[in-house]
ZAMARGU-4260 file (C-alpha; in steps of 0.2 Angstrom, whole numbers, plus 5000, padded with zeros to 4 digits):
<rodrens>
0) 4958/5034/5318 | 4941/5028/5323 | 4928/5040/5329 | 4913/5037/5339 | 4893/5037/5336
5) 4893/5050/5354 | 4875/5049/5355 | 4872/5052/5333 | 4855/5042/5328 | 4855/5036/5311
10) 4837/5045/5304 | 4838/5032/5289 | 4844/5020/5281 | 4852/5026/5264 | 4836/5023/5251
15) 4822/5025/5264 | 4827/5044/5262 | 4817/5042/5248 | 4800/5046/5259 | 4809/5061/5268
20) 4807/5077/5267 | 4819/5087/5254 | 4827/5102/5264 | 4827/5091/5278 | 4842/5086/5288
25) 4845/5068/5290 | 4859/5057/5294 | 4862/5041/5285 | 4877/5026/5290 | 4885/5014/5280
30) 4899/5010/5269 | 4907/5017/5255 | 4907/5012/5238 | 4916/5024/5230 | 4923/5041/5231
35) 4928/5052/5219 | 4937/5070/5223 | 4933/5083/5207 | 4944/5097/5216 | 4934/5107/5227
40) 4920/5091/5228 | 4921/5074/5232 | 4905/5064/5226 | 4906/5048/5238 | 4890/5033/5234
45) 4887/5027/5254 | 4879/5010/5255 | 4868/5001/5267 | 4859/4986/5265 | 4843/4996/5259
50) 4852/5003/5243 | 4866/5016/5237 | 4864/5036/5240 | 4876/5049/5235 | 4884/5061/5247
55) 4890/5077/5241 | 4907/5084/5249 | 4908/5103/5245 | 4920/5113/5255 | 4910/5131/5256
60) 4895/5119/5265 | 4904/5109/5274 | 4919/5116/5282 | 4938/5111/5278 | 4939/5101/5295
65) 4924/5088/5286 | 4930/5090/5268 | 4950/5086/5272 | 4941/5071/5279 | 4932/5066/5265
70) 4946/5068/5255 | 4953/5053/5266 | 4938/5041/5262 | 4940/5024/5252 | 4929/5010/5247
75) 4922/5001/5262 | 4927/5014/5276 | 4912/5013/5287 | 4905/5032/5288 | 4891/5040/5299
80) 4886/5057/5287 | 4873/5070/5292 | 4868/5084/5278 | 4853/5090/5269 | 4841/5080/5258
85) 4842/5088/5240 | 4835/5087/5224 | 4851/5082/5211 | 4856/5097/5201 | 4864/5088/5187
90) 4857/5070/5177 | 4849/5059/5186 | 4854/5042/5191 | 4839/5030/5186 | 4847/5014/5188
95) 4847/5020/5209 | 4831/5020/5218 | 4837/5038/5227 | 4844/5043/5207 | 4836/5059/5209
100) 4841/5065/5227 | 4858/5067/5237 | 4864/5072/5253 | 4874/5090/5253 | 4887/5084/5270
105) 4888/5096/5285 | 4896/5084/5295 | 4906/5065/5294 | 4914/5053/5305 | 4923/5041/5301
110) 4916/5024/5310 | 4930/5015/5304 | 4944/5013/5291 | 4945/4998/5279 | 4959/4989/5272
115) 4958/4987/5254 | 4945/4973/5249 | 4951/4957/5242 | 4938/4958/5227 | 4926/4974/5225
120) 4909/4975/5231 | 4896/4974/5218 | 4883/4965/5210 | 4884/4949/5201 | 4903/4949/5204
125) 4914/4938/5192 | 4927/4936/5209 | 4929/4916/5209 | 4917/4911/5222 | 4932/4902/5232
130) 4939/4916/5237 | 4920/4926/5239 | 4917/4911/5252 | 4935/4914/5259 | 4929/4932/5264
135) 4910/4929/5267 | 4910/4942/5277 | 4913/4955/5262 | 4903/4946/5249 | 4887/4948/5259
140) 4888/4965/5257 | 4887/4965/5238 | 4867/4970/5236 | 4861/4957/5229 | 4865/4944/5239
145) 4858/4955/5253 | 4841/4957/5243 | 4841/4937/5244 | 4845/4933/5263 | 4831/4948/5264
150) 4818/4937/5253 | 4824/4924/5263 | 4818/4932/5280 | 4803/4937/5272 | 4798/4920/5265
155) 4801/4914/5284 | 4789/4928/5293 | 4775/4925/5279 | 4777/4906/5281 | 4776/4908/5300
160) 4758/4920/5300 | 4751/4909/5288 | 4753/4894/5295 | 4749/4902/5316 | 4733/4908/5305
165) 4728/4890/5300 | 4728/4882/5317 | 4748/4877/5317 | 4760/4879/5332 | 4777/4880/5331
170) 4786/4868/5340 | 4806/4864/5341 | 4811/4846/5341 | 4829/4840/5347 | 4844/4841/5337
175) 4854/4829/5347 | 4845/4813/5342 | 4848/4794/5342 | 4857/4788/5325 | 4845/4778/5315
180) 4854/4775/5298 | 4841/4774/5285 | 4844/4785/5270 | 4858/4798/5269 | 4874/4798/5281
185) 4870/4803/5299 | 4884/4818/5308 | 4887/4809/5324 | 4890/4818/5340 | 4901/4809/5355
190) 4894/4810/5371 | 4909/4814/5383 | 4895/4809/5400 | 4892/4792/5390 | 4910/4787/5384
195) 4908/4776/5365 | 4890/4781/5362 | 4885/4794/5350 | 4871/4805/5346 | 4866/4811/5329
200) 4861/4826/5320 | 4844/4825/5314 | 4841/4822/5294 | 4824/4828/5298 | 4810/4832/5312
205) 4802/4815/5306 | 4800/4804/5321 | 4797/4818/5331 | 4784/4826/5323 | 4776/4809/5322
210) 4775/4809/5341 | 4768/4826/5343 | 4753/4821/5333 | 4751/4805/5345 | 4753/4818/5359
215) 4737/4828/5350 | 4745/4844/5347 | 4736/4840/5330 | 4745/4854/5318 | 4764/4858/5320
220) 4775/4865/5310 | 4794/4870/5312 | 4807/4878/5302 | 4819/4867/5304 | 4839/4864/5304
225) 4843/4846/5296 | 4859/4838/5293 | 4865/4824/5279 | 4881/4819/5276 | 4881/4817/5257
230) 4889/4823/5243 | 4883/4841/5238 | 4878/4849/5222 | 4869/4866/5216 | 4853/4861/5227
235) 4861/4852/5241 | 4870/4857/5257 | 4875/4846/5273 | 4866/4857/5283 | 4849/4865/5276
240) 4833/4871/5282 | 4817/4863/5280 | 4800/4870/5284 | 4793/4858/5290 | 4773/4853/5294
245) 4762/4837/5302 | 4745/4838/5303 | 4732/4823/5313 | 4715/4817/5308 | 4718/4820/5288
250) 4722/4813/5272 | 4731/4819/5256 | 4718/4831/5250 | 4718/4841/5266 | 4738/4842/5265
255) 4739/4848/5248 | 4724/4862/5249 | 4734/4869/5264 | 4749/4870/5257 | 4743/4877/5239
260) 4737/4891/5249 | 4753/4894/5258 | 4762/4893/5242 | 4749/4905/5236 | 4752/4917/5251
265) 4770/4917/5250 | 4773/4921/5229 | 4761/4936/5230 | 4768/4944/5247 | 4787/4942/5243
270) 4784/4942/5223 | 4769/4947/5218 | 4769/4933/5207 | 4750/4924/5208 | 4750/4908/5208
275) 4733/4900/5201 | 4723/4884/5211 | 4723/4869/5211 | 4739/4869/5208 | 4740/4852/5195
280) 4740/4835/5198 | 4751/4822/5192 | 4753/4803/5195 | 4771/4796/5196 | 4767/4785/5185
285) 4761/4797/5171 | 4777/4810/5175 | 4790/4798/5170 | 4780/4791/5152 | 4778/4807/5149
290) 4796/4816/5155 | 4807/4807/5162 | 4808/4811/5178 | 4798/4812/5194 | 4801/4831/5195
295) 4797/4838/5178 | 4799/4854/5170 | 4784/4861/5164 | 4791/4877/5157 | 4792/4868/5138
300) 4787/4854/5128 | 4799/4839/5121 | 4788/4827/5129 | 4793/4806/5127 | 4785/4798/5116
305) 4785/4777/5116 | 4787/4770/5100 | 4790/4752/5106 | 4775/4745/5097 | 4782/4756/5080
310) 4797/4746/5080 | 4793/4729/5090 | 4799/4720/5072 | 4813/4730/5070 | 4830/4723/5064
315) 4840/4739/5071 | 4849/4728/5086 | 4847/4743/5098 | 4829/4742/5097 | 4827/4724/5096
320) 4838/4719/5110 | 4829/4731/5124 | 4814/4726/5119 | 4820/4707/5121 | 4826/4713/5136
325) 4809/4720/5143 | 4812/4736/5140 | 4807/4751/5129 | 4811/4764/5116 | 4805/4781/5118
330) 4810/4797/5109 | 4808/4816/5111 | 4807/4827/5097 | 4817/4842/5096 | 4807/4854/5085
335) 4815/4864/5071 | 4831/4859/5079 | 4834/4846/5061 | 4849/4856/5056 | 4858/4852/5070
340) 4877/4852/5069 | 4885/4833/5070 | 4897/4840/5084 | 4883/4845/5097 | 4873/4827/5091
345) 4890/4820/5097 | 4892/4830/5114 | 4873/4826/5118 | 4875/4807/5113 | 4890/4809/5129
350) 4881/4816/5139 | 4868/4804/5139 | 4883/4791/5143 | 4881/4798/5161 | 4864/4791/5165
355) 4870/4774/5158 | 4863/4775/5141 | 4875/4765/5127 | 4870/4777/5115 | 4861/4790/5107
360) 4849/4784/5091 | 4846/4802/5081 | 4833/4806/5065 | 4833/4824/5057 | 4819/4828/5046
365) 4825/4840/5033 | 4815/4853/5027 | 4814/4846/5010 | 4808/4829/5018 | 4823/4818/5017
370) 4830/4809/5033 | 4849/4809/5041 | 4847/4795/5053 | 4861/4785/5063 | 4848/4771/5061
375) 4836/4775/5046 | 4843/4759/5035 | 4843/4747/5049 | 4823/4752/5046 | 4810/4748/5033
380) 4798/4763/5024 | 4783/4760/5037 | 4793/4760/5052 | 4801/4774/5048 | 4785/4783/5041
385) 4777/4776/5057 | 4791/4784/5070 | 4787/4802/5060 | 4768/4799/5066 | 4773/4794/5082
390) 4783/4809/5087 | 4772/4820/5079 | 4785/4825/5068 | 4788/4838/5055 | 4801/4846/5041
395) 4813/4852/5051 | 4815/4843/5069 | 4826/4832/5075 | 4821/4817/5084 | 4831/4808/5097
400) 4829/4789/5104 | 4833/4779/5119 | 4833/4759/5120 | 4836/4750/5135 | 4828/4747/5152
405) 4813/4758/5156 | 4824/4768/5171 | 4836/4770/5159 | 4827/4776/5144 | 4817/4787/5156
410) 4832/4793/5165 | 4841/4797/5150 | 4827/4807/5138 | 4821/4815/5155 | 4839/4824/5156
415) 4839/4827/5137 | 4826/4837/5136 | 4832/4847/5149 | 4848/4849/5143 | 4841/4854/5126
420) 4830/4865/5131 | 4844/4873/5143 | 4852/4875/5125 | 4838/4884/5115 | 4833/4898/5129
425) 4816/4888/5134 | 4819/4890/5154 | 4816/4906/5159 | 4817/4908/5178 | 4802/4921/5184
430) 4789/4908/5174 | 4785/4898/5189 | 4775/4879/5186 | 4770/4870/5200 | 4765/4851/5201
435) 4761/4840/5210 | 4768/4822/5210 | 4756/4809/5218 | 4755/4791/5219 | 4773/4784/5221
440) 4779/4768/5221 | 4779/4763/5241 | 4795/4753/5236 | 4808/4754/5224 | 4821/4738/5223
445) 4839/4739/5227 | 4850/4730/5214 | 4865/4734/5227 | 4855/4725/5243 | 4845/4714/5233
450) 4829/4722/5243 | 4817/4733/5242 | 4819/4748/5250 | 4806/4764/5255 | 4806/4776/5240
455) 4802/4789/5255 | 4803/4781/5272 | 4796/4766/5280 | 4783/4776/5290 | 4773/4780/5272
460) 4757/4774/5271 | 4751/4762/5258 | 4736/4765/5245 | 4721/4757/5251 | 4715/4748/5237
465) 4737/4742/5234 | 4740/4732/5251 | 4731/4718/5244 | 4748/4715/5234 | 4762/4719/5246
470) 4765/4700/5246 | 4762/4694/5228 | 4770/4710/5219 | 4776/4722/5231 | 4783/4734/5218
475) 4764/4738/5212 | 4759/4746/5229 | 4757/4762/5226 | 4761/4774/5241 | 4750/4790/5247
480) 4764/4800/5246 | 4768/4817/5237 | 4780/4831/5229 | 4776/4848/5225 | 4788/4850/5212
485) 4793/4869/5204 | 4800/4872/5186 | 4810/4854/5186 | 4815/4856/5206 | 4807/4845/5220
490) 4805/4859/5233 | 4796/4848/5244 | 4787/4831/5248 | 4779/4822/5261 | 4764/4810/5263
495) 4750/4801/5273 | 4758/4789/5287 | 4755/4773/5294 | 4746/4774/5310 | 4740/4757/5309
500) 4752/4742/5321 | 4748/4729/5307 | 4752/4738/5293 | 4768/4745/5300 | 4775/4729/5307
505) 4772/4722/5291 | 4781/4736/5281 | 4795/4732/5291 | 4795/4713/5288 | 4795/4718/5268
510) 4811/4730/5271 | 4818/4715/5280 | 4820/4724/5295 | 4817/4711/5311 | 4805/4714/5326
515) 4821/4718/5336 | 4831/4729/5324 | 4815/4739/5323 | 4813/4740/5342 | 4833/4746/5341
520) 4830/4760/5329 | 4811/4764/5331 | 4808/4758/5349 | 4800/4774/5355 | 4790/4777/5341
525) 4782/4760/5340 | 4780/4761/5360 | 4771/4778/5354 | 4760/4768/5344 | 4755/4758/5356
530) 4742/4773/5363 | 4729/4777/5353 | 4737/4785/5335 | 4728/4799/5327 | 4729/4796/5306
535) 4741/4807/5303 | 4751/4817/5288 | 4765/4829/5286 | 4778/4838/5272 | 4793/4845/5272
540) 4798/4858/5259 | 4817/4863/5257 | 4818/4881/5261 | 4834/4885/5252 | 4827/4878/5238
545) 4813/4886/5238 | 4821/4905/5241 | 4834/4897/5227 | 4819/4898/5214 | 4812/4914/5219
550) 4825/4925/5218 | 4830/4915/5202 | 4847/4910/5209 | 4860/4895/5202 | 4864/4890/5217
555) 4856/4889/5237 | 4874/4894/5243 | 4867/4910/5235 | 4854/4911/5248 | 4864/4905/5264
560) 4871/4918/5273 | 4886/4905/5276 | 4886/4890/5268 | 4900/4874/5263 | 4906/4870/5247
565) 4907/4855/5237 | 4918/4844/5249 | 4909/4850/5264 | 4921/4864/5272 | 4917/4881/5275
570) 4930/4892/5266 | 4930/4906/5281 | 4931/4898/5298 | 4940/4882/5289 | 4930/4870/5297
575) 4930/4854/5299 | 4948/4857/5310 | 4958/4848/5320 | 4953/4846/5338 | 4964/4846/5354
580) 4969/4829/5363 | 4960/4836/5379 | 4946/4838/5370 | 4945/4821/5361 | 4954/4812/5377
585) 4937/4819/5386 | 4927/4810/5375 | 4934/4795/5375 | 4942/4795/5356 | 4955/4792/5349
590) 4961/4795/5329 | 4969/4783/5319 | 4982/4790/5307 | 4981/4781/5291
</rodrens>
């Protein structure tokens, strides 16, 4: 049966006991996490979310009343204990941050009794996560997923000082919102006072925070809860958490240097980890030649390599035929990696299948010198001497080659190298490599819509000395946008915006948006506009992501204290569910079966 607190204080929490007094008496509250009766003493480990300290049951101390008690105890009963801080007698535990102490019991109650867990409480628990999201509940209790949501909270207050310490206020924008479909899926939200309209659950502050630089509150900055209705994956959740900043009367240098020195701030006070400035730079345009990827990994090598020039007179079809086609042939060198066994060349070349390559082109370099190539006798002598210099290549490495569209090629070797170097050990998690990504493309064409489209939004601004070509080659402009990428991860982006009428109605003529659809979706933000628009910039970093990286975690449903899987439901409380028909006949809806 239950027992009440009756007026007991907790004096600590289980490994602060650590700065007490020994021969003290304290009294510590918490869980069990085991217990285990030697006749005549019961050793039980109590936890909090602080850390695990044993408790020592010994009858002569404590009394037969509190040691027939004890004797009752299993894992997860919630416990209050009070007793005296000790010294251990027998071997310390150093694995425990209180491995030398323990608390001799004088007196327990019992809090409450626990049914016995589903799956045990521990670290780094091999229970299938299905059934750890079923009961959430219990799986934030194992330690280290309470060490996360606790870096979490710290990387929240540290980002909050800083920023109050630069001149930012914090202020909350709306999350009931007008839909404006442009990107990811909106959530819609029926009004039951305005029967067949909806609102919509914000994708981001954006608009918003816009407005509040037109209203001169100058620097802003929110942590904020943002919604997108789109298929999930490691780093992606519907509902997530941005920290999210705008600041007036600034351009992209101004944004970058403060946010170098927030990253700064927040790696040494939650990590310790320094991170050194200027943080580097790196155009788009020079990422993907050079990785494949506008977020690369800076952790390792394997570098692309273009050898279109080397084999421009080729006769190997593959090559010839991008090349005819406009394309390009690049290639990455896997070094030392020659004697590589044809079954993982195979798995690799299917891999590749899922960023639409045809194929896989391979060349190992023995160490004697001789070539085991998918392609080597489609080649002469000097094209194959030539690709060697090309690649830098020596006895001994492997060398891998995509032909076909630029995006393809890029998106292809981009994900090899990754995947290769996933293989051979080469990404370790605590070595943290920032960059910045600048200079995007303002557009990106749409095969599917036959238009171009905003590679960011369609309130980015152009670079200055780009807008002459928005007309004759709209795919040149560059934009004055940015990411701040970490160890292969975008954990955040943003950019200048357009605070110039002209310029903005003229984007929206080349997204082939109309004056009047503008006015629907934008309305209040163009009538902003109209008032005098402070030059203006912003970014937005993904706070799960971010925690994600720090703690060196697979997955940001590791550091959300409740978070969906794949399909978007939630495990514990079963959401999404079915709703009553007075609910829906309230609003006006009603479901189609299929």
């Amino acid at each position: 049966m239950a027992e009440s607190m009756l007026g007991l204080k907790r004096s600590h929490r289980c490994a602060e006991v650590v700065n007490a007094p020994l021969e003290n008496e304290v009294t510590v509250m918490g869980w069990v996490q085991k217990n285990r009766n030697k006749g005549g003493i019961i050793f039980c480990d109590l936890r909090d979310r602080s850390g695990i300290l044993q408790i020592i049951f010994e009858e002569d101390e404590c009394g037969s009343e509190v040691f027939n008690k004890a004797m009752k105890l299993k894992q997860e009963f919630c416990i209050a204990v009070t007793g005296i801080l000790k010294k251990r007698d027998g071997a310390f535990n150093e694995s425990l941050e209180t491995g030398e102490l323990e608390v001799r019991a004088k007196g327990l109650r019992i809090l409450s009794e626990s049914e016995t867990p589903p799956f045990h409480i521990e670290e780094d628990s091999k229970t299938k996560e299905e059934l750890r999201l079923k009961y959430r509940f219990l799986d934030l209790r194992r330690p280290d997923l309470q060490r996360n949501l606790m870096v979490r909270s710290k990387v929240a207050t540290t980002t909050r000082n800083f920023l109050a310490e630069n001149g930012f206020l914090e202020i909350e924008t709306p999350t009931l919102i007008k839909s404006s479909p442009e990107g990811a899926r909106d959530y819609l939200v029926p009004s039951r006072v305005y029967p067949g309209s909806f609102y919509a659950l914000p994708q981001s502050p954006q608009l918003f925070k816009q407005l509040l630089m037109v209203s001169g509150y100058d620097r802003y900055f929110q942590l904020a809860r943002c919604y997108r209705d789109e298929d999930l994956r490691a780093d992606r959740q519907p509902e997530f958490t941005q920290i999210d900043m705008e600041l007036s009367f600034v351009d992209v240098d101004d944004v970058l240097d403060v946010n170098e020195r927030l990253l700064q701030r927040l790696f040494k006070d939650v990590l310790n980890v320094d991170v050194k400035l200027p943080i580097q730079r790196m155009t788009w345009q020079e990422a993907m030649d050079r990785f494949g990827s506008d977020k690369p990994d800076l952790r390792f090598g394997m570098e692309l390599k273009d050898v279109s020039s080397v084999v421009a007179n080729s006769e190997f079809a593959v090559f010839k035929n991008a090349l005819a086609a406009g394309g390009s042939v690049r290639g990455i060198n896997a070094t030392g990696q020659a004697g590589m066994p044809r079954k993982k060349i195979d798995a690799l070349v299917e891999f590749v299948k899922s960023y639409r390559a045809k194929g896989l082109a391979y060349m190992a370099i023995e160490s004697d010198g001789n070539i085991k190539s998918s392609f080597a006798k489609f080649m002469t002598e000097s094209e194959i001497e030539g690709l060697k210099q090309a690649m830098d290549a020596k006895p001994g490495d492997m060398l891998f080659f995509a032909a076909d569209s630029n995006k393809v090629v890029w998106d292809t070797l981009g994900a090899l190298r990754v995947e290769l170097a996933s293989q051979l050990g080469l990404l370790k998690k605590d070595d943290y490599r920032f960059l910045w990504v600048t200079e995007f493309p303002l557009l990106e064409w749409s095969e599917e819509e036959n238009r171009f489209k905003a590679m960011h939004h369609p309130f980015t601004a152009p670079m200055d000395e780009d807008w002459q070509y928005i007309d004759s080659d709209p795919g040149r402009v560059r934009a004055k946008a940015y990411d701040i990428v970490l160890n292969g991860t975008e954990i955040g982006g943003g950019s200048v915006r357009i605070h110039q009428g002209d310029v903005q109605a003229k984007m929206f003529d080349v997204l082939g948006l109309s004056k009047e659809v503008a006015q629907e979706r934008f309305g209040y933000l163009l009538d902003a506009f109209k008032y005098g628009v402070p030059p203006h910039a912003g970014l937005a970093y993904g706070l799960d992501r971010v925690v994600m990286l720090m703690v060196e975690a697979d997955s940001i449903r590791d550091v959300i204290a409740f978070p969906k899987v794949k399909d978007a439901s939630d495990l514990m409380t079963n959401a999404p569910d079915k709703v009553d028909d007075a609910q829906l006949k309230e609003l006006g809806l009603i479901i189609k079966s299929e």
